[in-house]
LOMI-427643 format. One line per 5 residues: number of its first residue (from 1); their letters; for each residue x, y, z of N, C-alpha, C. Coordinates in Angstrom, 3 decimals, decimal comma. Example, Ala and Ser with C-alpha at 12.3 -4.5 7.8 and 13.67 -1.06 7.14 Angstrom:
% residues 2
1) AS) 13,190/-5,690/7,800/12,300/-4,500/7,800/13,200/-3,300/7,800 | 12,850/-2,250/7,080/13,670/-1,060/7,140/12,900/0,030/7,870
//
This chain:
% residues 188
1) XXXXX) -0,316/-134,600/88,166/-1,251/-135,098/87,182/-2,615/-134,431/87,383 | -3,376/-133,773/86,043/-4,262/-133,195/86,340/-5,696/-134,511/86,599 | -6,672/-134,159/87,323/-7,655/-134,699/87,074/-9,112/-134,297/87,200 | -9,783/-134,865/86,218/-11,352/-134,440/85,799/-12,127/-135,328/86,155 | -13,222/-135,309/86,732/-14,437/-136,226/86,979/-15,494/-135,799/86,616
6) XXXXX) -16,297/-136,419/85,626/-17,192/-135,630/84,553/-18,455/-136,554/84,627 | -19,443/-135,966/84,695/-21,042/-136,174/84,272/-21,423/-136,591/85,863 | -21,191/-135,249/86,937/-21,558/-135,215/87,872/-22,905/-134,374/87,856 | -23,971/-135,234/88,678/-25,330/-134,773/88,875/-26,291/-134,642/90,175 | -25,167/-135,471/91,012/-25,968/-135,268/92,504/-24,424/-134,365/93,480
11) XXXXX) -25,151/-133,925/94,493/-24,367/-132,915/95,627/-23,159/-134,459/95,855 | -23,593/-135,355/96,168/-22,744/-136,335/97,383/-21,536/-136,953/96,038 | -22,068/-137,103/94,814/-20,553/-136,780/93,929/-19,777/-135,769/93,415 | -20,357/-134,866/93,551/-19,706/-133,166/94,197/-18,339/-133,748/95,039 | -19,011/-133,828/96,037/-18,557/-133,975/97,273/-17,220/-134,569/97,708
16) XXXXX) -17,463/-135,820/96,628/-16,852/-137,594/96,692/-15,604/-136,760/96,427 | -15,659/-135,837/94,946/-15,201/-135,094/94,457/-13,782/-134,433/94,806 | -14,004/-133,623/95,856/-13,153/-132,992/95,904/-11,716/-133,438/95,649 | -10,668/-132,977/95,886/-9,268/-132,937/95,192/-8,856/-133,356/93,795 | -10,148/-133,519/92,998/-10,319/-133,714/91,347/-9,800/-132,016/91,363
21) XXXXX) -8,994/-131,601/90,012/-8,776/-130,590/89,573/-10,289/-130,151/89,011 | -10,736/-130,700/88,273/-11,863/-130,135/87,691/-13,124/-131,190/87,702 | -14,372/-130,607/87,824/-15,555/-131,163/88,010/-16,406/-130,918/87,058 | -17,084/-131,881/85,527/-17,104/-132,034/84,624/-19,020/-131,802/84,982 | -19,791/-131,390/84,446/-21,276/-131,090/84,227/-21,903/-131,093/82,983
26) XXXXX) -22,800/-131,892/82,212/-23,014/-131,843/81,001/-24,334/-131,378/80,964 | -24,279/-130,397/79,840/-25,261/-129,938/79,425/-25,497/-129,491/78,314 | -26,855/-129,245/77,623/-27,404/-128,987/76,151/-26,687/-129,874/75,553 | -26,523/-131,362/75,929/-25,974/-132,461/75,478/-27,241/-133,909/75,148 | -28,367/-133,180/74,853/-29,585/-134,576/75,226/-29,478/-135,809/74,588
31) XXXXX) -28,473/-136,544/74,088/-28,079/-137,770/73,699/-27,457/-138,272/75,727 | -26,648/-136,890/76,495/-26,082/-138,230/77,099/-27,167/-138,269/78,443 | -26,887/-139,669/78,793/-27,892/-139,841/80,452/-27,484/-138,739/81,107 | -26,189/-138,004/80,819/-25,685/-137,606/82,363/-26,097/-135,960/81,883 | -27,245/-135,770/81,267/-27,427/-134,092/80,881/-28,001/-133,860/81,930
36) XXXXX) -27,444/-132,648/82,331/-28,533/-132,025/83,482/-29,031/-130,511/83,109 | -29,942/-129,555/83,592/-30,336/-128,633/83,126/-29,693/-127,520/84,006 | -30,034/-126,335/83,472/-29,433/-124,826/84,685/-29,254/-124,882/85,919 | -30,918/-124,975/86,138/-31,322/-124,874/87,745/-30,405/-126,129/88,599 | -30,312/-127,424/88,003/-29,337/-127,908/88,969/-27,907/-127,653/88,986
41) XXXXX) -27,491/-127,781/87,816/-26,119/-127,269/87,675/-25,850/-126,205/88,711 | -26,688/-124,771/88,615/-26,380/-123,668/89,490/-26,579/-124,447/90,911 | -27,338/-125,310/91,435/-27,224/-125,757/92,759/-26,244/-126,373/93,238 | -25,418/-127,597/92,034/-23,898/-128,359/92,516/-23,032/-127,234/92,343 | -23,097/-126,086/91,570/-21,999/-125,334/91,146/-21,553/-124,872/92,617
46) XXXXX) -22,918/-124,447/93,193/-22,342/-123,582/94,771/-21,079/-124,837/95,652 | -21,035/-126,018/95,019/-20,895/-126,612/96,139/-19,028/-127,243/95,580 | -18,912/-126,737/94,087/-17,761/-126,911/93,699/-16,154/-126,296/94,500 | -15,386/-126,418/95,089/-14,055/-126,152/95,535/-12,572/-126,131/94,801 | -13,262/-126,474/93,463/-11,987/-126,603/92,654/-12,888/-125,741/91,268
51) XXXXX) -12,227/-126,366/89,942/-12,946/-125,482/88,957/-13,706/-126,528/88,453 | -15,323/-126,295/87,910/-16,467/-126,816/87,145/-16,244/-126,301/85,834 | -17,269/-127,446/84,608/-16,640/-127,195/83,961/-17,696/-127,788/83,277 | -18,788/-126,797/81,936/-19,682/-127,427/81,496/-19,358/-128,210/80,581 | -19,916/-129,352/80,145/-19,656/-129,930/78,958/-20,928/-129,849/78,433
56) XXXXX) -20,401/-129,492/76,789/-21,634/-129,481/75,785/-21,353/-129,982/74,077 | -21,807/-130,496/74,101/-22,325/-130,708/72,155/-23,074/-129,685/71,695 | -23,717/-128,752/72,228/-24,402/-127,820/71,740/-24,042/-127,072/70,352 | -24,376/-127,461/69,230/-23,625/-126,620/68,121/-24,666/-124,999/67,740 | -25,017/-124,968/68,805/-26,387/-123,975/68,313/-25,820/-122,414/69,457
61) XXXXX) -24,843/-121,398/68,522/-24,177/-120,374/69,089/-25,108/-119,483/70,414 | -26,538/-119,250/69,973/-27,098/-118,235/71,192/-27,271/-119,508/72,502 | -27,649/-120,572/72,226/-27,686/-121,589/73,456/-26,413/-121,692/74,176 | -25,011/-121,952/73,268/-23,686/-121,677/73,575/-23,536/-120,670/74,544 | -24,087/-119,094/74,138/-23,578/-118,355/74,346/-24,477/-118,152/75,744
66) XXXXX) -25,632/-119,017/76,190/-26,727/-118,890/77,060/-25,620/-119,212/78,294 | -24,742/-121,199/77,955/-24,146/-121,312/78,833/-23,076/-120,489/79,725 | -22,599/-119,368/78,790/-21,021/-119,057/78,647/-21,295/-117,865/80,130 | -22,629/-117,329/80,330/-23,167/-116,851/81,423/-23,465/-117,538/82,652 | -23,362/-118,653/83,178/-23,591/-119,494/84,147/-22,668/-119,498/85,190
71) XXXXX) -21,673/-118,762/85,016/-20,918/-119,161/85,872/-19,838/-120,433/86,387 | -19,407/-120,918/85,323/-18,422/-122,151/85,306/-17,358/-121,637/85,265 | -16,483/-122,596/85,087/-14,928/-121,855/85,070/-14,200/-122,514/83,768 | -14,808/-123,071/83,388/-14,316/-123,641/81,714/-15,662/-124,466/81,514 | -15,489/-123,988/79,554/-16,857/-124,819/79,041/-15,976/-125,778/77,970
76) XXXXX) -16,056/-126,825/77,989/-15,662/-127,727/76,906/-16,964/-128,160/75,925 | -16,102/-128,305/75,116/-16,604/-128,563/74,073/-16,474/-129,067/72,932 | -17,748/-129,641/72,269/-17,216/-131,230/71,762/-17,971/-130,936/70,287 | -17,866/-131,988/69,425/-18,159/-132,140/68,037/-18,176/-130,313/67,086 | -19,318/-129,989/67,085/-19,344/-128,803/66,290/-19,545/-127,356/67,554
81) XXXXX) -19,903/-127,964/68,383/-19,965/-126,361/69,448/-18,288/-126,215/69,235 | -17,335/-126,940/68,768/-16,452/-126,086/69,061/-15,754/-124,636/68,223 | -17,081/-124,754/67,101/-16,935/-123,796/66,110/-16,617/-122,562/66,652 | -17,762/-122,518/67,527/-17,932/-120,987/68,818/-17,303/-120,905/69,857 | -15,869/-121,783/69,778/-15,411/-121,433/71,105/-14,571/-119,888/71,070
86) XXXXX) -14,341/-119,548/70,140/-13,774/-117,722/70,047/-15,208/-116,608/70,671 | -15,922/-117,463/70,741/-17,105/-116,525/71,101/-17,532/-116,454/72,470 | -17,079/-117,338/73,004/-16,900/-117,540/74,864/-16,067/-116,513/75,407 | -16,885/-115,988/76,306/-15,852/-115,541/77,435/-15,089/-116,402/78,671 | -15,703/-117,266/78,995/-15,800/-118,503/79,349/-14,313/-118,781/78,829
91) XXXXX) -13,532/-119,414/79,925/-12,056/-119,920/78,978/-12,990/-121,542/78,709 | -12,214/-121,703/77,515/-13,125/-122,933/76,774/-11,669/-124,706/76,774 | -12,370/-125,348/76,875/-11,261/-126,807/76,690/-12,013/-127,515/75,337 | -11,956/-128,157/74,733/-11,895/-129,083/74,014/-11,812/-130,765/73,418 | -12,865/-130,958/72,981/-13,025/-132,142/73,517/-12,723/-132,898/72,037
96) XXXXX) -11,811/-133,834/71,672/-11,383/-134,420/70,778/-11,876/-136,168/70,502 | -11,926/-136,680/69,491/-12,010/-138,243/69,173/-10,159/-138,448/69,240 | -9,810/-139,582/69,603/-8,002/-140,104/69,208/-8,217/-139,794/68,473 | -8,118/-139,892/67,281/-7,812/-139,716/66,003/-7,718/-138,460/65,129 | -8,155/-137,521/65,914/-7,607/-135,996/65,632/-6,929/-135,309/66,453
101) XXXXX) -6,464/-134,204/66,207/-5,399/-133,569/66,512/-5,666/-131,900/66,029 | -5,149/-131,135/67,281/-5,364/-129,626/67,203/-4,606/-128,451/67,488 | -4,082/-127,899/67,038/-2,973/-126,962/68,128/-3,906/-125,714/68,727 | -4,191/-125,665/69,540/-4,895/-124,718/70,275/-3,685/-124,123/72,095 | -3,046/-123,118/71,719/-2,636/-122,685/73,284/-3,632/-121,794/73,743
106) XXXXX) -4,666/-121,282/73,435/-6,185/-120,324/74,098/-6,512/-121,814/74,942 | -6,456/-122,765/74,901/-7,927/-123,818/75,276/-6,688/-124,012/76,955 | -8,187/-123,976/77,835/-7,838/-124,765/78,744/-6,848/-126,040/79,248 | -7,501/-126,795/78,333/-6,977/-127,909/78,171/-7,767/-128,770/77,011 | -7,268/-129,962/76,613/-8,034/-131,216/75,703/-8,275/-132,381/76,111
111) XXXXX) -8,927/-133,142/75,806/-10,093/-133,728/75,677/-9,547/-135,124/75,178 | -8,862/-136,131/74,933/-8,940/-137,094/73,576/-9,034/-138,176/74,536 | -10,366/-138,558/73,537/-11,171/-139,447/73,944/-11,620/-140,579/72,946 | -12,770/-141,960/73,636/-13,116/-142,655/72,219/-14,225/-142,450/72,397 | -14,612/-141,686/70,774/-15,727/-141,065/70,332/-17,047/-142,273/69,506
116) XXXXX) -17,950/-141,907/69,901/-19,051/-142,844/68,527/-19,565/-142,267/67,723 | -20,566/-142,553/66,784/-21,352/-142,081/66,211/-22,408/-140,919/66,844 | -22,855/-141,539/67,571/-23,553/-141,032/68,348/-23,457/-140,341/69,885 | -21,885/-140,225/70,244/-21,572/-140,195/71,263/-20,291/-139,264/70,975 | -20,006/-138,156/71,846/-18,859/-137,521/71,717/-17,504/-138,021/72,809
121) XXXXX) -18,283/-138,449/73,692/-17,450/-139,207/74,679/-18,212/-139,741/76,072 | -17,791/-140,127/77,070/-18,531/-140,790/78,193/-18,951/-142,047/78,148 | -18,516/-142,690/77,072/-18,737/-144,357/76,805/-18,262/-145,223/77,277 | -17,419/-144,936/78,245/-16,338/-146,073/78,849/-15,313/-147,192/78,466 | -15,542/-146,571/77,258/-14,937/-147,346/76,353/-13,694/-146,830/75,602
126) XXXXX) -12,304/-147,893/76,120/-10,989/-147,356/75,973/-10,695/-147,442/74,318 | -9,649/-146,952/73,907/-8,997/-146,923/72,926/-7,744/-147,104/72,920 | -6,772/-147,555/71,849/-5,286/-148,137/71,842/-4,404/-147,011/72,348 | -4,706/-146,726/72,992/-3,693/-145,714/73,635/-2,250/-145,809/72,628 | -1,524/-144,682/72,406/-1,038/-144,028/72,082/0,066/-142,629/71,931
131) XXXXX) 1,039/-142,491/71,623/1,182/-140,928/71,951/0,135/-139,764/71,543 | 0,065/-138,847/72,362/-0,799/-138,087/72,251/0,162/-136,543/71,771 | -0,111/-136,354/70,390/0,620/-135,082/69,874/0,641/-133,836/70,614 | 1,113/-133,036/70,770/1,121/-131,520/71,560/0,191/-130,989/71,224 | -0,608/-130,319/71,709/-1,449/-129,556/71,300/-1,490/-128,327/71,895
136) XXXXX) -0,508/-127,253/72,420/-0,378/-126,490/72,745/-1,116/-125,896/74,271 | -1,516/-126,825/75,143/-2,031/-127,200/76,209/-2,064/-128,112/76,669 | -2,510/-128,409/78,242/-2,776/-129,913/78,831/-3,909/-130,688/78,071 | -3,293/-132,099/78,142/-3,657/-133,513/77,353/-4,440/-133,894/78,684 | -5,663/-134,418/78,499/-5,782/-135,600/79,466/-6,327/-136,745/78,187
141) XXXXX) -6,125/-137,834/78,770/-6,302/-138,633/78,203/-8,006/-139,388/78,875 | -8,765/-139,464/78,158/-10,275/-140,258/78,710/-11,186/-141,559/78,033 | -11,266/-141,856/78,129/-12,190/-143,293/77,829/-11,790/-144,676/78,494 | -12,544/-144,867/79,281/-12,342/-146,397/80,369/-11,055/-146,253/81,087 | -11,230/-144,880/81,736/-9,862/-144,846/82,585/-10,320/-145,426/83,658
146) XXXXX) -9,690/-145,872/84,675/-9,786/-146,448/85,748/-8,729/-146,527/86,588 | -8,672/-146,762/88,032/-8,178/-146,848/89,347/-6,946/-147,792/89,022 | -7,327/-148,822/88,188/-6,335/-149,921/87,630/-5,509/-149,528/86,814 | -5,816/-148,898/85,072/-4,856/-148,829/84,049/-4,777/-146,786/84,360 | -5,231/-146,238/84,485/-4,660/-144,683/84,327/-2,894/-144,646/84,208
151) XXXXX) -2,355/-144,771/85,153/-1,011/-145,126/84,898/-0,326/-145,505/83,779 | -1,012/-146,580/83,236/-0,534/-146,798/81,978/-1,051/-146,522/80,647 | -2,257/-145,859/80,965/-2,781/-144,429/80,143/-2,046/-143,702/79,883 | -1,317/-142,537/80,877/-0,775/-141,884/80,837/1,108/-141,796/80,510 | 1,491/-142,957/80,532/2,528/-143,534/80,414/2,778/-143,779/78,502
156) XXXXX) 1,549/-144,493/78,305/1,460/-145,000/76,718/0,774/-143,681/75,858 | 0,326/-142,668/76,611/-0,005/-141,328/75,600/0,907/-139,815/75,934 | 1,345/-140,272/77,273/2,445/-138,525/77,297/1,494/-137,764/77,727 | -0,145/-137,965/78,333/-0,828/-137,105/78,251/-0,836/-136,459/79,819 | -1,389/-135,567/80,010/-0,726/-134,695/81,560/-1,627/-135,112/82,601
161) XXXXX) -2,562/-135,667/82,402/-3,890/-135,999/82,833/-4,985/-137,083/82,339 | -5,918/-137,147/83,508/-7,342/-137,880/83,228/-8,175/-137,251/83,201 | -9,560/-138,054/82,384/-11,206/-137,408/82,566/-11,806/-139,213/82,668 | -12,269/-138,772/83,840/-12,945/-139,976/84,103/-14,608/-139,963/84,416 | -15,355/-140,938/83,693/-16,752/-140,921/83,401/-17,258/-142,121/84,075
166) XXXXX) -17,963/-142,989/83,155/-18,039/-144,340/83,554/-17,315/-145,212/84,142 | -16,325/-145,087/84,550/-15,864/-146,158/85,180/-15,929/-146,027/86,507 | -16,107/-144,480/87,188/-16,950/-144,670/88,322/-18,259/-144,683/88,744 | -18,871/-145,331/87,968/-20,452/-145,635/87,766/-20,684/-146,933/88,189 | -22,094/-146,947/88,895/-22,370/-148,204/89,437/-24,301/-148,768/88,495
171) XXXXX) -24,500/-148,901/88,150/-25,780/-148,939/87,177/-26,154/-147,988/86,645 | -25,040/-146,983/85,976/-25,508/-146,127/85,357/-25,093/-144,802/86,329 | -24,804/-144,892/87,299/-25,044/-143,546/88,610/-23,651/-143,520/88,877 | -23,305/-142,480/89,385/-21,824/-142,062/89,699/-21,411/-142,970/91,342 | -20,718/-143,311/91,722/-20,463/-144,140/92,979/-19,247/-143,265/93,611
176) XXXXX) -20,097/-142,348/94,830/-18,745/-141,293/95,501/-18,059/-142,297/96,179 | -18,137/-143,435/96,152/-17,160/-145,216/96,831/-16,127/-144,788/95,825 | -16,434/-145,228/94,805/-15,594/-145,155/93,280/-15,216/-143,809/93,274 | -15,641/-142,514/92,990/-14,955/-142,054/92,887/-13,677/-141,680/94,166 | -13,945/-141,372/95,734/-13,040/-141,695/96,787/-12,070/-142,595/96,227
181) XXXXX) -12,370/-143,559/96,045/-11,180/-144,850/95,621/-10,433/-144,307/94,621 | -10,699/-143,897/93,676/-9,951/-143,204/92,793/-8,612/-142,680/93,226 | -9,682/-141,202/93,577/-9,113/-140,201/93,997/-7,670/-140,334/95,278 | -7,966/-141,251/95,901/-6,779/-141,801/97,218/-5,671/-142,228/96,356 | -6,344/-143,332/95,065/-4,869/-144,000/94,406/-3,865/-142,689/93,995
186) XXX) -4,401/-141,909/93,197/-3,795/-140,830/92,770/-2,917/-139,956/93,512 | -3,769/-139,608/94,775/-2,954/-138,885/95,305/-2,113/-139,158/96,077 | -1,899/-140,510/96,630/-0,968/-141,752/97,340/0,615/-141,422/96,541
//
């Protein structure tokens, strides 16, 4: 089972981190709390052991194309940045609401998540899980996953994987407690 831990901003959830498949960083995203800018990103990046992985809403192509130089190892991407994902060198993932559906085999992987108005994902907030259609790559499934239901996340959508946000958050802040705890159930 693949797994993602996303809207990491300090070294010690880096850290908590490790044996996550991928380590999620948001940026040119200024709606979410968890945006961070270059200069730190390039400082957790040194400290990544698996693959990082920017996340952006950015629908604005030369800013896109600013990230696609940073040095990550996949850029996902959500609402309209994903117009420009042919324009990455960057292998790119994709970040979906349930309720759509994509055939992409170029993408990393996808994304389906519960989306808001105002929010492309990271809300913690689950959705009726579901089968999750093929999309010609790995599925993870994300919104209010947790230590408790993932299992039956993944069970009720077919999806190959998690992305987990908030639910290892403790007032807002990532908890390397929470994420460790996680990470043990999984790999148990």
């Amino acid at each position: 089972m693949i797994v993602k831990i996303c809207g990491l901003r300090r070294r010690c959830e880096v850290k908590a981190s490790e044996g996550a498949d991928y380590l999620g960083f948001v940026m040119e995203s200024p709606r979410s709390r968890r945006n961070i800018d270059v200069e730190l990103f390039e400082e957790l990046n040194k400290e990544v052991r698996s693959k990082s992985v920017i996340v952006t809403t950015v629908p604005d192509r030369e800013a896109l194309l600013r990230l696609d130089k940073l040095g990550a190892d996949v850029i996902q991407l959500h609402g309209r940045a994903r117009e420009h994902r042919h324009d990455l060198e960057t292998p790119y993932a994709l970040g979906l609401n349930h309720s759509e559906e994509t055939f992409d085999s170029n993408a990393e992987y996808v994304v389906v998540d519960n989306t808001t108005a105002l929010h492309y994902g990271g809300t913690g907030k689950s959705w009726k899980w579901r089968p999750i259609a093929q999309m010609g790559c790995p599925r993870l499934v994300a919104g209010g996953i947790s230590k408790e239901n993932f299992k039956m996340a993944i069970e009720q959508t077919g999806a190959d994987g998690v992305d987990l946000s908030s639910t290892l958050e403790v007032d807002g802040v990532k908890s390397p407690r929470k994420i460790r705890e996680f990470l043990e159930v999984v790999h148990c």
